[in-house]
N, C-alpha and C positions, 0 to 999 in steps of 0.2 A: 478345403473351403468350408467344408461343415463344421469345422471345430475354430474358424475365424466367426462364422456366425454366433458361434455358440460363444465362444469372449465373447464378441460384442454384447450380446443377450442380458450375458451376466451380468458386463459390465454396465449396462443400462440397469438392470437389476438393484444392485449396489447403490447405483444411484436416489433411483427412488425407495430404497429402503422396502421392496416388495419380495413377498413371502415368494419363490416359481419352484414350479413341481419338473420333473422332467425324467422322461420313460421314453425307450425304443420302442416304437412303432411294430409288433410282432410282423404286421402286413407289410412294409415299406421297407421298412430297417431305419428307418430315419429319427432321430431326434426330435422327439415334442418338447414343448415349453410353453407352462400356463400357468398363469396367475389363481389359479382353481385348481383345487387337488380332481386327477382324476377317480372316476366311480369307484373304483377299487382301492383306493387311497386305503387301507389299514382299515378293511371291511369284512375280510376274511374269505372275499369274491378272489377270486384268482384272475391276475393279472400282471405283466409285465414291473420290473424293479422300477419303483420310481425314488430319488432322491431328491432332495427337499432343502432347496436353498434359502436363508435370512441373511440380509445382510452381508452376501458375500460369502458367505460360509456355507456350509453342510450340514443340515441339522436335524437329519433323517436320512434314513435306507432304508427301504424296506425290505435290502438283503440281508439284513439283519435281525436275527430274530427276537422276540420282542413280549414280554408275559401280555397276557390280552387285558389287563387290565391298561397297560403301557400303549397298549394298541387303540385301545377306547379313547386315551385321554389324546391322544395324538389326532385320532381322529376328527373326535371333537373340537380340539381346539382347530384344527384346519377349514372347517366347517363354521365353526364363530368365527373366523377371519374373515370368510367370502360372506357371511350374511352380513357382517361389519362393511366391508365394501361395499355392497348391494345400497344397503341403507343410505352411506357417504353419496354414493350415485346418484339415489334419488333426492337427497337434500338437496345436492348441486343444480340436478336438473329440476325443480322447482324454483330453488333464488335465482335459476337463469330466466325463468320462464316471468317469476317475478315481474326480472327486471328488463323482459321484453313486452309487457304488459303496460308496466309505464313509461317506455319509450314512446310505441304506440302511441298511449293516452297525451303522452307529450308533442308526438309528428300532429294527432288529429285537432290540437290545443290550436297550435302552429299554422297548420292548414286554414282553421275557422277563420285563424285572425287575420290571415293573408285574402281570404277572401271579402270578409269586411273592409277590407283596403287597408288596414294595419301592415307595416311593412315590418319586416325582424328587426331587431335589433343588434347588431355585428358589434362585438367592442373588440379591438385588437390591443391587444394588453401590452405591446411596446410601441405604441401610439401613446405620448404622455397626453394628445389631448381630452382622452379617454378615460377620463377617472372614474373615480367611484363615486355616483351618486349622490352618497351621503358628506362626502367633503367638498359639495361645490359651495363657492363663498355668499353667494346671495342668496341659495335655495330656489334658484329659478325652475333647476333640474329636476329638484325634488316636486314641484309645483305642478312642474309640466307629466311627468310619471302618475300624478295623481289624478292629473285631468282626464289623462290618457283612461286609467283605471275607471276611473267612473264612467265616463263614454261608455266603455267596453261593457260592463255591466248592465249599464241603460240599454243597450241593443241589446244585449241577452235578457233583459225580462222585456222589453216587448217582444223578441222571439219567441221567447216563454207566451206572451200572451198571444200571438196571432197563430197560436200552433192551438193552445185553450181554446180560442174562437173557432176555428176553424172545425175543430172536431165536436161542440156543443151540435144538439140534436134543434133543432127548428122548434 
């Protein structure tokens, strides 16, 4: 069973083109597997063999021994790999955070105008009577879209102003 996990592992491995380190457990006896070289990684701490998967392949032992300059650069390079990761992470979870900031901005957009009594606007795009705005033949749509807009605008600065008023000092 432990070595069906372990394909599979790899085989996820391979997939995503990820560096995984993997060493017995002195305590357990079991099989780790990380995406992070562990502490001992080619530190010269003593610690369990760990072997070093790319791509599907082998591409370390550390039962093998190894000039310490070989050790250094192995090291190191396993080390720029996870700060590479780290950094990739936090890219991602900033553009996410981005793009939950203008969703947000967009629900509470939504919200105002539904409270104004603006209703959404639903277009279902295999509905031919639903076109695009810009190609209706009279411009009535276009008309109507702009009327809309200004209204909209006009209640947002006198919002604007009775919010000014209201907080003026006597």
């Amino acid at each position: 069973m432990k070595y069906l996990i372990l394909l599979i592992l790899l085989t996820i491995s391979t997939v995503s083109y990820a560096r995984m380190y993997q060493w017995i457990d002195p305590d357990t006896g079991t099989s780790q597997l990380s995406g992070k070289p562990p502490q001992w990684y080619r530190s010269g701490i003593p610690g369990p063999r760990v072997i070093v998967y790319e791509n599907g392949r082998v591409i370390d032992d550390t039962g093998i021994d190894l000039s310490e300059d070989e050790d250094e650069r192995l090291r190191q390079e396993a080390l720029i790999i996870v700060e590479r990761n780290r950094l990739s992470a936090m890219e991602k979870m900033l553009q996410a955070r981005r793009q939950r900031a203008v969703l947000e901005s967009q629900q509470e957009e939504t919200e105002e105008l539904e409270e104004m009594g603006f209703e959404p606007l639903i277009i279902d795009e295999d509905d031919p009577e639903d076109e695009d705005i810009d190609n209706d033949s009279d411009g009535s749509t276009a008309e109507t879209m702009r009327a809309l807009i200004e209204e909209y605008e006009r209640m947002r600065d006198q919002q604007a102003r009775d919010v000014v008023e209201s907080t003026e000092p006597d």
